[in-house]
SEFI-772948 format. One record per residue (C-alpha): residue in three letters; x, y, z. Coordinates in nm, 4 decimals, m for minus. Layout:
N
@rest:ALA&c1:X&c2:Y&c3:Z
...
END
This chain:
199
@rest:UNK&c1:m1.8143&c2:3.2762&c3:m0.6954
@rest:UNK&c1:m1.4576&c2:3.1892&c3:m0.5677
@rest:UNK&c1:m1.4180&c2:3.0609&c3:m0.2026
@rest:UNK&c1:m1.2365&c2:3.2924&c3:0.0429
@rest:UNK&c1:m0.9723&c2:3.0546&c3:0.0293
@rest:UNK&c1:m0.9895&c2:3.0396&c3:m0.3455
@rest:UNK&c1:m0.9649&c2:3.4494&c3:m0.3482
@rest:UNK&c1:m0.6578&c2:3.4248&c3:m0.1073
@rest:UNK&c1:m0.4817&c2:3.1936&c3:m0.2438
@rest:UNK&c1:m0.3499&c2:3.2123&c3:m0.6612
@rest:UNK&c1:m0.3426&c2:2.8526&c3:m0.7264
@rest:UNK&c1:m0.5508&c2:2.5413&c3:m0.5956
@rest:UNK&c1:m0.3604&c2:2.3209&c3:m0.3195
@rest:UNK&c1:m0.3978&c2:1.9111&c3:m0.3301
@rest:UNK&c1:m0.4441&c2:1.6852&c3:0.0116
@rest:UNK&c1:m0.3177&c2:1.3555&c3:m0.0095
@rest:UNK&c1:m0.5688&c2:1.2348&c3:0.2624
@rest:UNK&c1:m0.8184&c2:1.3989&c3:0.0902
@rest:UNK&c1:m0.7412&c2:1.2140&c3:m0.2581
@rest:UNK&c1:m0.6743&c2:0.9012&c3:m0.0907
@rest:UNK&c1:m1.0129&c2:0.8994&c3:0.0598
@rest:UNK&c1:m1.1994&c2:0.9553&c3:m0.2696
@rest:UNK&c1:m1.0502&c2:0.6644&c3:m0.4680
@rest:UNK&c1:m1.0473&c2:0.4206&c3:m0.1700
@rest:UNK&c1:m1.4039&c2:0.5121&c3:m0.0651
@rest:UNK&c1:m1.5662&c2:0.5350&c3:m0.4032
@rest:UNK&c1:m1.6368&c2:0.9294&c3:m0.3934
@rest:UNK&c1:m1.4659&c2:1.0557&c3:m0.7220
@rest:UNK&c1:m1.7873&c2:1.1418&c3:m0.9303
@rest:UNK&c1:m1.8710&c2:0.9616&c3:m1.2290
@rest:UNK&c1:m1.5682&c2:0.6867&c3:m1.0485
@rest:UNK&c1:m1.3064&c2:0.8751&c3:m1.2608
@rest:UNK&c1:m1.0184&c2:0.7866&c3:m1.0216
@rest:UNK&c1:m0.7606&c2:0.8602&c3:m1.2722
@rest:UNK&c1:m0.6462&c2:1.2606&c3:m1.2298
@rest:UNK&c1:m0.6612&c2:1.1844&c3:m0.8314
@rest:UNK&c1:m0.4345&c2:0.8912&c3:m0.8700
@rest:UNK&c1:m0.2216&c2:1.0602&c3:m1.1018
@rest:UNK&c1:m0.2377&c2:1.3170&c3:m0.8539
@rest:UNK&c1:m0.1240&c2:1.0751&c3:m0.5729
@rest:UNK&c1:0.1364&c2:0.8874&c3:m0.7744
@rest:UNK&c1:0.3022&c2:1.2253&c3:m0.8988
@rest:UNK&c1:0.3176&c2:1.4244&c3:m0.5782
@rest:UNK&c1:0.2737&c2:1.7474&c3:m0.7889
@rest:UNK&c1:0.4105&c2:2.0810&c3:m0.5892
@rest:UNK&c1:0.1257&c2:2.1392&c3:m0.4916
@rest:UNK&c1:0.0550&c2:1.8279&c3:m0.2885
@rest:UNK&c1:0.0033&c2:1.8716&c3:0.0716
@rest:UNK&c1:0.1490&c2:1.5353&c3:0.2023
@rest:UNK&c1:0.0453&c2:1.3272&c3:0.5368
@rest:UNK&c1:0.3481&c2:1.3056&c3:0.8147
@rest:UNK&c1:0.4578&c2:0.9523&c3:0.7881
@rest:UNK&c1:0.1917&c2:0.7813&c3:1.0269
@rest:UNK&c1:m0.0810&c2:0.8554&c3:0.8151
@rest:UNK&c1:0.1038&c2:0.8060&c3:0.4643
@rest:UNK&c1:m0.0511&c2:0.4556&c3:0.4195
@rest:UNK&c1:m0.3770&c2:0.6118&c3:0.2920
@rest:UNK&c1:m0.1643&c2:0.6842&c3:0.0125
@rest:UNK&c1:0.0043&c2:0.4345&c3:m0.0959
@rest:UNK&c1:m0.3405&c2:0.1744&c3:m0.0353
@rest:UNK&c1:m0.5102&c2:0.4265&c3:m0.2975
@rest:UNK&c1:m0.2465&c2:0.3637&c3:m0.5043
@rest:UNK&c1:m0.2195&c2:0.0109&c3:m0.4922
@rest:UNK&c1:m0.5954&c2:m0.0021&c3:m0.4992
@rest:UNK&c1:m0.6003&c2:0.1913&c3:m0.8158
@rest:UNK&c1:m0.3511&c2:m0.0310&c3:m0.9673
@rest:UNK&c1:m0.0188&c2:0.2013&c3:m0.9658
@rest:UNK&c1:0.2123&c2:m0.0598&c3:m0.7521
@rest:UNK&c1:0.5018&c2:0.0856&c3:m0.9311
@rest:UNK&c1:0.4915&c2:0.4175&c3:m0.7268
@rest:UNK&c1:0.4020&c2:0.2484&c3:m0.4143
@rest:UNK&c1:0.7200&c2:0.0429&c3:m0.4899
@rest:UNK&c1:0.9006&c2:0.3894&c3:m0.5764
@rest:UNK&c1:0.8019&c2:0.5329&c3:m0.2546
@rest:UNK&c1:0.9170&c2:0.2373&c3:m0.0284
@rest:UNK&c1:1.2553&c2:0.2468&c3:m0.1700
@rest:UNK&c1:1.3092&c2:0.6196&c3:m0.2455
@rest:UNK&c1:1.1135&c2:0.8157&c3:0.0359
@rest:UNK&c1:1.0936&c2:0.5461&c3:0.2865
@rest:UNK&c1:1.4298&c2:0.3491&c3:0.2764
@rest:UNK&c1:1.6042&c2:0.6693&c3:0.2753
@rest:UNK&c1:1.4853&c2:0.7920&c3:0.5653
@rest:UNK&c1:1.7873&c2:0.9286&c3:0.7906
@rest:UNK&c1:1.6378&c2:0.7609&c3:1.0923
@rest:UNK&c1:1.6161&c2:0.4331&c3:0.9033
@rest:UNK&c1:1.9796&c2:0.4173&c3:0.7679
@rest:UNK&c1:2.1561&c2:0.5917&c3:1.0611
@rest:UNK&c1:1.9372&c2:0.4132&c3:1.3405
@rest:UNK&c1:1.7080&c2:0.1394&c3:1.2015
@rest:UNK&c1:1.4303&c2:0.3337&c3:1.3134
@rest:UNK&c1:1.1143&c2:0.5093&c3:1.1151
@rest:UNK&c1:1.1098&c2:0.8469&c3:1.2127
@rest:UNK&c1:0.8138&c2:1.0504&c3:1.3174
@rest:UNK&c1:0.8230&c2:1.3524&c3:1.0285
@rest:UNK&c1:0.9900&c2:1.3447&c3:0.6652
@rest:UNK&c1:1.2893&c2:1.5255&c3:0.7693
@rest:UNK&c1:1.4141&c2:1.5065&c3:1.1271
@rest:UNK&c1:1.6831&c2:1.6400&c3:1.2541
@rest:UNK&c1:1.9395&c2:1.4845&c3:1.5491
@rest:UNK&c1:1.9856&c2:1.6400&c3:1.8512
@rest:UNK&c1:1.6277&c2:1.7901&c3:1.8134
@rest:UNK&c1:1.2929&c2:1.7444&c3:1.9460
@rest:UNK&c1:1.2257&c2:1.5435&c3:1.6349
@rest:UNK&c1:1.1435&c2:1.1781&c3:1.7181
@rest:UNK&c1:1.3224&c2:0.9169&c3:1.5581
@rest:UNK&c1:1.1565&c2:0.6159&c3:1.6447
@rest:UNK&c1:0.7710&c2:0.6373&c3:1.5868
@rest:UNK&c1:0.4775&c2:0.4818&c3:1.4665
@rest:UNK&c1:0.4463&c2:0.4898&c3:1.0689
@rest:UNK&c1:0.4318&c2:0.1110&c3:1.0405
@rest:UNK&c1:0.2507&c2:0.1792&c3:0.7025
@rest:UNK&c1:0.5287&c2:0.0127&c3:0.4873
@rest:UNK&c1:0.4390&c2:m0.2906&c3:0.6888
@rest:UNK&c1:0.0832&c2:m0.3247&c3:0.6625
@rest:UNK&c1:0.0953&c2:m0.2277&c3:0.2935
@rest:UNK&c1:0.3918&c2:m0.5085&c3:0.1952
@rest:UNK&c1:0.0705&c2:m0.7651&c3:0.3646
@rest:UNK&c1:m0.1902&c2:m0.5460&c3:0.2392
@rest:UNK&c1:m0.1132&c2:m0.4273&c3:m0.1043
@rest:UNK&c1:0.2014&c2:m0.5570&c3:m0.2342
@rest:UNK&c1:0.1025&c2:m0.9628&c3:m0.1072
@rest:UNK&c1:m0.2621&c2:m0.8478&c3:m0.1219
@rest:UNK&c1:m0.3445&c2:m1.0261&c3:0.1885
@rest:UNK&c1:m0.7348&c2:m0.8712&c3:0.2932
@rest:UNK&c1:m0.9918&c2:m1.0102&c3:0.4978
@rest:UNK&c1:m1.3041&c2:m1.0213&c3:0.3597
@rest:UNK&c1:m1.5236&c2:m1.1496&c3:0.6585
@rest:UNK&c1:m1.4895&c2:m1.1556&c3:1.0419
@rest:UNK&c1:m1.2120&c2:m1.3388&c3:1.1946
@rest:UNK&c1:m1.0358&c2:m1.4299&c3:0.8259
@rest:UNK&c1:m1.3302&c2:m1.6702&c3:0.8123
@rest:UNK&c1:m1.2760&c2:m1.5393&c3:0.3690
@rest:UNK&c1:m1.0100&c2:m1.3374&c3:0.2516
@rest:UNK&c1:m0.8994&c2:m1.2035&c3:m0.1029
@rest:UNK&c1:m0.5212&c2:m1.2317&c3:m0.2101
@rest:UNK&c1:m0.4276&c2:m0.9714&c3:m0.5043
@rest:UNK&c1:m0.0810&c2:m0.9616&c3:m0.5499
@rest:UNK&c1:0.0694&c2:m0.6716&c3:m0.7318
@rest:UNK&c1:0.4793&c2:m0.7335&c3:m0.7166
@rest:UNK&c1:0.5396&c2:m0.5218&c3:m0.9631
@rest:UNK&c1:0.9035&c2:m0.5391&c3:m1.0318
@rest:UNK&c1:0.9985&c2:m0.7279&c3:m0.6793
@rest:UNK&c1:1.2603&c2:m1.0138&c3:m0.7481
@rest:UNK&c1:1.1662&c2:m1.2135&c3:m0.4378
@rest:UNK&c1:0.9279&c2:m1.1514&c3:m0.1687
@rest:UNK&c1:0.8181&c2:m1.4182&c3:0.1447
@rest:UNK&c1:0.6109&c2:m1.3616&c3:0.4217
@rest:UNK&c1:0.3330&c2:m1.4850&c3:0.7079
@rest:UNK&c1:0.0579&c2:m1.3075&c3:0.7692
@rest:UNK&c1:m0.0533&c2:m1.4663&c3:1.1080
@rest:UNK&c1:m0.4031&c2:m1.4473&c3:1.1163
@rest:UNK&c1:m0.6657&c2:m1.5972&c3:1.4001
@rest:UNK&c1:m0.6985&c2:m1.9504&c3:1.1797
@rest:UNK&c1:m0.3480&c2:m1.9923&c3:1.1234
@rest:UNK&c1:m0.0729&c2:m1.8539&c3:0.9076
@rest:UNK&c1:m0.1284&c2:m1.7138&c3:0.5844
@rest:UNK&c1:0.2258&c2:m1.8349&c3:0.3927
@rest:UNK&c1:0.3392&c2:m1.6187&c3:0.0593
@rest:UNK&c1:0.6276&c2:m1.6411&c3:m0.1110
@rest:UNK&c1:0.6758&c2:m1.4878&c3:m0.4458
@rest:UNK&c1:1.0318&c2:m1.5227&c3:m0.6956
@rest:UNK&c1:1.0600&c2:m1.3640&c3:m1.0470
@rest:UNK&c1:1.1692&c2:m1.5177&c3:m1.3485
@rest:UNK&c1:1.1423&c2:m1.4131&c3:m1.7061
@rest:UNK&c1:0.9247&c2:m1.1227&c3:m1.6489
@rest:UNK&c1:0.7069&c2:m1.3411&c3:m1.4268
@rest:UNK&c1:0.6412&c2:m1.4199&c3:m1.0637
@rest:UNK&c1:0.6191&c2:m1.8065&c3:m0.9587
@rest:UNK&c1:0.3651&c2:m1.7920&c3:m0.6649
@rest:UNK&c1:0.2910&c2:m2.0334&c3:m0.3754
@rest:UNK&c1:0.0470&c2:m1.8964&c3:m0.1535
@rest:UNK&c1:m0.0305&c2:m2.1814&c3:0.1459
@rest:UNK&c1:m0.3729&c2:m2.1424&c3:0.3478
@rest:UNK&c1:m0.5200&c2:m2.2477&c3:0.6750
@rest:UNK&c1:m0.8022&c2:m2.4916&c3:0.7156
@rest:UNK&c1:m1.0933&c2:m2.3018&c3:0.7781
@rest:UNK&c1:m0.9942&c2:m2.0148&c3:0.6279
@rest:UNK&c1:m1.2138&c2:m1.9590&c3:0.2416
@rest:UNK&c1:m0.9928&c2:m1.7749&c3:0.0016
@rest:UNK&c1:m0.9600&c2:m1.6653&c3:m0.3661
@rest:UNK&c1:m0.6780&c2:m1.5418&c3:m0.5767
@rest:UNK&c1:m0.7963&c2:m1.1907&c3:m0.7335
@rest:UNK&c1:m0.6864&c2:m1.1502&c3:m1.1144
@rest:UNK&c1:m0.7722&c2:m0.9017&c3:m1.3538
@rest:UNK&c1:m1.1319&c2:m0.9933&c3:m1.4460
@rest:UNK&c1:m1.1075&c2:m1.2891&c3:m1.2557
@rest:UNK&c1:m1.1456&c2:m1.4329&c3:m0.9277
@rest:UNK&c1:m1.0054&c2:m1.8049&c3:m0.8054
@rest:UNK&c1:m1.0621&c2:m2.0145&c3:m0.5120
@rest:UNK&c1:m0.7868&c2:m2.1480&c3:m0.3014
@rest:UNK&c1:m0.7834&c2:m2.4579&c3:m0.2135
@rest:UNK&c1:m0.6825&c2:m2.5487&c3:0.1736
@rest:UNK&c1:m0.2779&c2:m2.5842&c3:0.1635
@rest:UNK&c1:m0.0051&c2:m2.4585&c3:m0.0595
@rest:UNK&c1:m0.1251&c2:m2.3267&c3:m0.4164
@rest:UNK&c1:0.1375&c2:m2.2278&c3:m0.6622
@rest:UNK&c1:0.0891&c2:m2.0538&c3:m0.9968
@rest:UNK&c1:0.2507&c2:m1.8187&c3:m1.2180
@rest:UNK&c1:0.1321&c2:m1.4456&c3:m1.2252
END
């Protein structure tokens, strides 16, 4: 028997929150992840989409799920373009604001921060206080990319340049602070200091 909602409306409606909430928290049945994150990365017309403070859930699913190429997409095509950010230097509270409106143009979706630490770097800690932490970079097609993730035992240094289809890597860590590199179907420690590799 069809839902009330399913009687009143012709064709089935998508929730990005909703989506982004199965992959990250393990609810798809079975664990097939792949139609929601196709889903997520597509943005079908269909797609009910979170104002900007709450798009991180998103893009983490994304990045979680391995598509860092549309969480790249959607920093430089939805994001960057954002009137608010290229006429103010601001990130504006809704998709589309408007000037001389009620619409506010300086706000709080930060998520293009947290997921650059998060996602793209990989940066996550895995115990209290960044006593452990996990580093899974996903640069995708990123030519450079450096950043500090300050953390409680010290700064967490990344810095990232591409060459030949590659990404040289040095990645320096705090005393105190037990880390490992995450790989496909691997997992390495870091040693206290600066590591570099190629990824």
């Amino acid at each position: 028997a069809l839902s009330p909602r399913e009687r009143e409306e012709a064709e089935p409606r998508l929730c990005d929150r909703s989506l982004a909430t199965a992959v990250l928290f393990d609810q798809c049945p079975g664990g097939q992840t792949e139609a929601a994150l196709d889903a997520l990365a597509d943005c079908p017309p269909e797609m009910g989409l979170s104002y900007p403070a709450n798009a991180g859930w998103r893009l983490w699913a994304l990045a979680q799920g391995g598509r860092i190429a549309a969480v790249l997409r959607e920093l430089r095509e939805r994001w960057a373009t954002m009137r608010s950010v290229v006429e103010n230097n601001t990130l504006q509270e809704c998709w589309r604001a408007e000037p001389d409106s009620a619409d506010q143009w300086s706000h709080c979706p930060v998520a293009p921060l947290y997921i650059l630490y998060m996602s793209i770097a990989g940066i996550r800690p895995t115990a209290p206080g960044f006593a452990r932490c996990e580093i899974r970079p996903q640069l995708g097609d990123l030519g450079k990319l450096e950043l500090t993730a300050h953390t409680v035992r010290g700064p967490i240094r990344f810095r990232a340049t591409r060459a030949d289809g590659r990404h040289e890597v040095a990645i320096g860590i705090p005393a105190g602070v037990a880390a490992e590199l995450v790989l496909p179907g691997k997992r390495v420690p870091l040693a206290s200091g600066e590591n570099r590799m190629t990824l």
